[in-house]
N, C-alpha and C positions, 0 to 999 in steps of 0.2 A: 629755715621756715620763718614766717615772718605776720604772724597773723593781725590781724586788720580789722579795724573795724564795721558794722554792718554796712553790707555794700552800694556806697549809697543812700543808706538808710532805708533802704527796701527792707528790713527786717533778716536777715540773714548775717552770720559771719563767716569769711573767710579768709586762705593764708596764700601762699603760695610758698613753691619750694620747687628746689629743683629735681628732676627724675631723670637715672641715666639711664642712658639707653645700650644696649651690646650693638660694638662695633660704630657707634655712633655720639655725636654731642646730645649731651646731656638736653633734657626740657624743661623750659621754665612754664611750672602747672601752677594756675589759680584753681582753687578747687574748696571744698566747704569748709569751716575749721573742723569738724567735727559731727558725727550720726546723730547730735540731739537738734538736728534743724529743720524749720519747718514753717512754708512760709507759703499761703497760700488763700488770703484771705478775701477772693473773689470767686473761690472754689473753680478756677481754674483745671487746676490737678484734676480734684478729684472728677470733675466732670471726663476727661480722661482716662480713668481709673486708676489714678496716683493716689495711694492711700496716703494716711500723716506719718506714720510707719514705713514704707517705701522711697519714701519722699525725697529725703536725703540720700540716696543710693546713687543717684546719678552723681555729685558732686565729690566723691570721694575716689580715692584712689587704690585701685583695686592690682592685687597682685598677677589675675592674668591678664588685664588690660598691660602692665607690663611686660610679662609676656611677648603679646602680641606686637606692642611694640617692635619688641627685640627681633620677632622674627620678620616683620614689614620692614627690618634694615637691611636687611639683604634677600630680599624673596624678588625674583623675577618680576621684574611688574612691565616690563615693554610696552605695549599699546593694550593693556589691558584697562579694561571701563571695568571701576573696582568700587565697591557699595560695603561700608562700615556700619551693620547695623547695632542698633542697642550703645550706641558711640559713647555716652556719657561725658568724661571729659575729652574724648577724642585721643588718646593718646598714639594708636596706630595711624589715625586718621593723617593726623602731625606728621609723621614719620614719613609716612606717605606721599603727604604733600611737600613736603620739603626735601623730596627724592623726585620732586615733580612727576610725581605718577597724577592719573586722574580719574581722582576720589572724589566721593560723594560719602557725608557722616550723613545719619540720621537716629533718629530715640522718637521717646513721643514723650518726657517731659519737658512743659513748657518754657523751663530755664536753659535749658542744654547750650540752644545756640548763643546765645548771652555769656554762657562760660566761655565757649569756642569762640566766640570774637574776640574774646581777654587773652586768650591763652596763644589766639595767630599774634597777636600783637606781641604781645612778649618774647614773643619768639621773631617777631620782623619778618612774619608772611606775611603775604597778600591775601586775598579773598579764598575761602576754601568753600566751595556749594554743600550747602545744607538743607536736607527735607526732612519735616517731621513723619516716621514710620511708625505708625499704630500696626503692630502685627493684628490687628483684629480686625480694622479696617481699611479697605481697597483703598490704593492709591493709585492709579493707572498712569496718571503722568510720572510717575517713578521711573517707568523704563524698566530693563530689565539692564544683567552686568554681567562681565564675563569671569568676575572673582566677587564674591562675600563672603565677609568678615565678621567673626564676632567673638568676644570673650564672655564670660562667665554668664551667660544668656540663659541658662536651661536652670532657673533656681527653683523654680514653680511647677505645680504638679501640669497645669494647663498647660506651660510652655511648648512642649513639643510636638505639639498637632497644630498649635497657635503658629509657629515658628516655621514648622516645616513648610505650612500652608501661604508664608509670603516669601519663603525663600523660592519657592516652585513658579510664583508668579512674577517674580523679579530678578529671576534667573535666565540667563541665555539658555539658546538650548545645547549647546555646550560651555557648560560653565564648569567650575569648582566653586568649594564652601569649604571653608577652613575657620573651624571653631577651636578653642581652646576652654578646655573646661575643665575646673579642678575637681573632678568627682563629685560634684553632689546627689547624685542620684537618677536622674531624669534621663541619663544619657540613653537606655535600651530603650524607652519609647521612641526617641526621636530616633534613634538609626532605624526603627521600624517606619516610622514615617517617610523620612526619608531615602530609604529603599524601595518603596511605593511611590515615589516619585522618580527612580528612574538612578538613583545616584550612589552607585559604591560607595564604598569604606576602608580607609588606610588609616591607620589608627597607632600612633607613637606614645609612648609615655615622655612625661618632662620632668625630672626629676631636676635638674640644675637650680642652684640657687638665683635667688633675683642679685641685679648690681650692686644691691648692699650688701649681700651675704646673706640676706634673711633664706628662711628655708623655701624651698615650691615643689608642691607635688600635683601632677596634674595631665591631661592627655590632651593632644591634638588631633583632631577628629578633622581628616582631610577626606571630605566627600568630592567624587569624580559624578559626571554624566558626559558620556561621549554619544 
């Protein structure tokens, strides 16, 4: 880890370090130094609804975004048009792309893709497409995919009506959605939402440690619509 000073002097610090990944090369992540950042003095964000509290969440590194990683290293991806939402620092996305599958990140805070250009570089990819995804408002040129992706997305009491309702409009009409979420709560709203929209439930636990050995406890929540 190699932390650094404000980036650019935009007012923020960060470090980078590297993340492994299962069954795959490790990633080099730029990412925030730390939860007390907070940088937003055009009110950007919050016009968004990025609270100062929230703020920093996208630039950190989260244990089921590792996850997901791990499991985007060997998950079928053939000609499948695949959509990362809530991408944060992108870590599947990465994964993804440097499996040459063809991914599409997306969030709705205004730093994300600024991360994501730091973090292709470091890595020696080329261009990965990025759209900002506000689960609350329409995006029609989004398209729809025939795989979404997301990690720890469901932290919020709203999330799951919020969530379900752009995964519905940006889903093929046969697609999958494969969440991984470490238990926080939210998960029985959204499979009822998301059964309202047409899409089963296969549902695993993850109990394996992450690549350091830290501990993960957590489930994958693989919705079907055929």
């Amino acid at each position: 880890m190699n932390p650094s000073p404000a980036d650019n002097g935009l007012g923020y610090l960060v470090k980078q370090e590297r993340i492994a990944v299962a069954h795959g090369a490790a990633l080099n992540i730029r990412s925030l130094l730390d939860q007390q950042q907070f940088h937003d003095p055009d009110g950007i964000a919050l016009a968004l609804g990025v609270s100062s509290a929230t703020w920093p969440l996208f630039g950190l590194v989260w244990p089921s975004a590792q996850k997901m990683a791990d499991l985007m290293q060997t998950w079928p991806l053939e000609q499948l048009r695949i959509l990362e939402i809530g991408c944060g620092l992108g870590l599947a996305s990465l994964v993804i792309h440097r499996r040459l599958g063809h991914v599409t990140a997306s969030d709705y805070h205004p730093y994300t893709q600024r991360f994501l250009m730091a973090n292709l570089q470091l890595n020696d990819l080329p261009h990965l497409p990025y759209v900002q995804g506000h689960w609350e408002r329409a995006n029609p040129l989004l398209g729809r995919f025939d795989l979404i992706i997301g990690s720890d997305v469901l932290y919020e009491r709203n999330h799951p009506a919020q969530l379900a309702a752009f995964i519905d409009s940006h889903a093929a009409e046969h697609a999958q959605v494969l969440i991984i979420d470490p238990n926080r709560g939210q998960r029985s709203a959204f499979n009822k939402a998301m059964r309202l929209n047409g899409f089963g439930l296969t549902q695993s636990d993850i109990l394996t440690p992450l690549e350091n050995r830290d501990p993960y406890r957590g489930s994958l929540l693989n919705y079907q619509r055929d």
